[in-house]
Every structure is written in C-alpha cells, then in structure tokens.
N, C-alpha and C positions, 0 to 999 in steps of 0.2 A: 504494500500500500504506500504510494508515493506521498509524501507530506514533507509539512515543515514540522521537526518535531525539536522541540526547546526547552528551555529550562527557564529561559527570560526573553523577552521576543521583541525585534526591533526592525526597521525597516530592511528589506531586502539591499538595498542601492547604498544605503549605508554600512550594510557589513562588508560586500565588497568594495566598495571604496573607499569608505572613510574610517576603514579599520573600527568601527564603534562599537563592533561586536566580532568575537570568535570565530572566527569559521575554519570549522574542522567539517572537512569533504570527502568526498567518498573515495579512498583511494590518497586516504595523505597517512601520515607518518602513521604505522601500524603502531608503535611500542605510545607515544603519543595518547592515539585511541583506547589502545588494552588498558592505560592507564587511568581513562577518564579524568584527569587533572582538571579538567573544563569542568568539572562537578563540585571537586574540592574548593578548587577557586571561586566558586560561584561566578565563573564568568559567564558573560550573557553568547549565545550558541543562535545560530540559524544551522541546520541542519538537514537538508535535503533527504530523506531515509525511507525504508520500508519500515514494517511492523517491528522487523525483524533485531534491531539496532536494541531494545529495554532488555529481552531475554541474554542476547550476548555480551550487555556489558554490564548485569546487572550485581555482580560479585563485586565488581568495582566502582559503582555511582554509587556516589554520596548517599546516605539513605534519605536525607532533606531533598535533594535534589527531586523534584518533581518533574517528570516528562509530560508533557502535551502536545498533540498536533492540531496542526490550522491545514488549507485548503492551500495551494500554493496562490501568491497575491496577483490580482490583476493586472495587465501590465496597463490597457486601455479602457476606457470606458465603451467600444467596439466589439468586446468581445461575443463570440457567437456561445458561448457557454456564461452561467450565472456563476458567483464566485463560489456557488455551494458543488458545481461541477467536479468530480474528481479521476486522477487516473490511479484506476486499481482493478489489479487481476489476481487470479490465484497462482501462487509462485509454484505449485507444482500440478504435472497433470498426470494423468493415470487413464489407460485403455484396459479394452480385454481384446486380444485380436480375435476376427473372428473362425482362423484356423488354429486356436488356442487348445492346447490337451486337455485344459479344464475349463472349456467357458462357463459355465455354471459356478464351478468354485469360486475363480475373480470376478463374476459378477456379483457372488456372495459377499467377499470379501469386500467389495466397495461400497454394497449397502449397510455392510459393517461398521464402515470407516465413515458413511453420510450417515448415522445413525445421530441422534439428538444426543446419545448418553455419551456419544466416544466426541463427537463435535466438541460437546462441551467440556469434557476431560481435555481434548487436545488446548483449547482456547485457556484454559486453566493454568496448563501446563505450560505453556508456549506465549501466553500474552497476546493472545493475537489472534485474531477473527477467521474466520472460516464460511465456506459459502451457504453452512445451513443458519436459519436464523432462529433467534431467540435461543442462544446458548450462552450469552454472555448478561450477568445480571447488570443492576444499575450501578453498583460498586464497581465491576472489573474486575474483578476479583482482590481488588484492593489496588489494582492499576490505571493509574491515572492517563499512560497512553492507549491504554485499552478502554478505556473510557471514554478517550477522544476519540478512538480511529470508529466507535462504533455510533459515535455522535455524529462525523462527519458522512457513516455510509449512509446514515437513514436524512439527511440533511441533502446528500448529492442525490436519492431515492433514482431515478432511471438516469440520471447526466452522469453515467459511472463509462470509464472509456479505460483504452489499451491501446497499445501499439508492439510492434515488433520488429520496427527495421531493423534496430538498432542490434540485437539480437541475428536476425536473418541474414545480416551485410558485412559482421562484424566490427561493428565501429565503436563499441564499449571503449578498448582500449587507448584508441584517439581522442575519443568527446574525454574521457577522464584527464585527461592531461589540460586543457585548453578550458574545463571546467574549472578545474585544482587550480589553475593559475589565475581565474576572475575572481574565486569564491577565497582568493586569500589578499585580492585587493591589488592584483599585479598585472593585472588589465581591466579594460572599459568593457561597457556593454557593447558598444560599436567593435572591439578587436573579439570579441568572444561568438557573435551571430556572422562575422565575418570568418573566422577560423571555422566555426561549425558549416561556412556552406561549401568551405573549401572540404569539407573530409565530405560532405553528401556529393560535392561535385567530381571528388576522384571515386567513389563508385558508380556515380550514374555514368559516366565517361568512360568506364572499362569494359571493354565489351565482352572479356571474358568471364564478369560476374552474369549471372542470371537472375533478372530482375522476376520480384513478383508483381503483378497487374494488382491494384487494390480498385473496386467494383464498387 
C-alpha cells in the first residue's frame, strides 16, 4: 500500500528541498534504516512506503514513535483522481494452474488463506490489510499504521488503482536512484520528472524490449 507514512508530517517540496524534514527513501543507507535513528531522534520523516515498513522495523522504533499514513499530496488542483484516490495492490498473488496435480487441494488451500479467521490472524500478525474485509478492528490491533492504511482504503472506496511498468520494464532500479537523490534534497522537481522520462524514454526507444499494449 503506497502512502506517506510519518511520524511528524510536513510539506512534500519542503522535505526535499528545504531539508525541513528527514527523508529516509526507499533504497538509502540500509544500516541507517535497521537502525530507525529517525524515531529516537524524533525527527520529523516523509516517507514514501508500503504497509510493509511498521512490521520490519518494529524491534527498533521508538515505542512513542507513532506511525500514520496520508494519501500521497496533490500536486494540482487538475487532478482527475480526489485526494482520497489511492495506489494499492496486493503484494503477493497466488494461482492454481489449471493442469495442477491437485486442483482441488490449492483451491482449498486459498479458501483457507481468504478465510475471515486466517485474514485476520494474518493482518494481526503482519500489521497490515488484506483483501478480505472486516478483519481488522477499530484499534488495529493496537497499530496506529494499521489504522490509517484501513482508514485511507474505505476513504479511497472504488478510486483504488495499480500499475506495473515499473515492474514489467524493469526500471525499479533507475527510478530508485534519481528518487534517492530528490527525496534527500539534491535535486529539483524539474531535474527529477526530467530524469524519470529519460529512463521511460530508453525503454520505449528499444526495440528489443517488448512493450505491453494497456486497453
């Protein structure tokens, strides 16, 4: 689930430029991260994250430190999505093929796994929502980003969206780099949307990648 998730929350254009806030990015100093220092210090964090971020660094945040998420901010008044709009998918998926030895058992097996009692064990366990509903109570289990992330799906209710190039084309590890350098305040908005069209413009240009058609 893609968010801003925080501890203290400040303008986007202000963390990367004007240094006002923290920004610890996806993909900067590991030992850094492991260490959570951004919690002890009580420094203020914009943080670009999945769900996934409270469970793994939760041995080492501060136990004050509070996590919340917001919707990421608008950039225009233009936009064709409302600010309660979100982008969130299920990070993992699961088939039965259908020349499977056991089609029956893994179809079992996943109504196992979409069951209401294992959902909500899983979201328990894990901090973190899943696509059956009404498994997470109004507490969160006493998680405060589980709180929000389930505040923000029934707030977004059908404006919920995904994408895949990025994935599909390979380009994680470029966008991370030219990300890491805006979100630490060592570039503009205009050198960051500019670098970002030069890495979609060396895969649309290659003719040896095989493009998908989106319908």
């Amino acid at each position: 689930m893609a968010g801003l998730t925080a501890g203290h929350s400040c303008a986007p254009r202000q963390t990367a430029t004007q240094k006002r806030c923290s920004a610890i990015s996806p993909g900067s100093s590991a030992d850094r991260c492991r260490s959570c220092s951004w919690t002890h210090d009580e420094a203020a964090l914009l943080y670009p994250s999945g769900s996934w971020i409270e469970i793994e660094m939760k041995d080492q945040t501060a136990p004050y430190f509070k996590l919340t998420g917001a919707p990421v901010p608008m950039v225009t008044s233009g936009s064709k999505f409302p600010y309660e709009a979100m982008h969130s998918a299920s990070a993992e998926a699961y088939i039965v093929p259908s020349q499977a030895k056991n089609v029956p058992g893994g179809k079992e097996l996943l109504r196992t796994m979409l069951s209401k009692d294992a959902a909500t064990n899983f979201a328990k366990q894990q901090l973190a929502s899943t696509i059956v509903k009404g498994t997470v109570p109004a507490d969160g289990f006493g998680s405060t980003a589980l709180v929000s992330q389930t505040k923000m799906l029934e707030a977004a209710g059908s404006k919920i969206l995904t994408w895949g190039f990025v994935d599909v084309y390979g380009m994680n590890k470029d966008l991370l780099v030219v990300w890491n350098t805006f979100l630490d305040g060592k570039s503009d908005v205009a050198t960051l949307t500019s670098d970002m069209q030069k890495i979609t413009d060396k895969v649309r240009n290659d003719s040896s990648i095989s493009k998908v058609e989106v319908k």
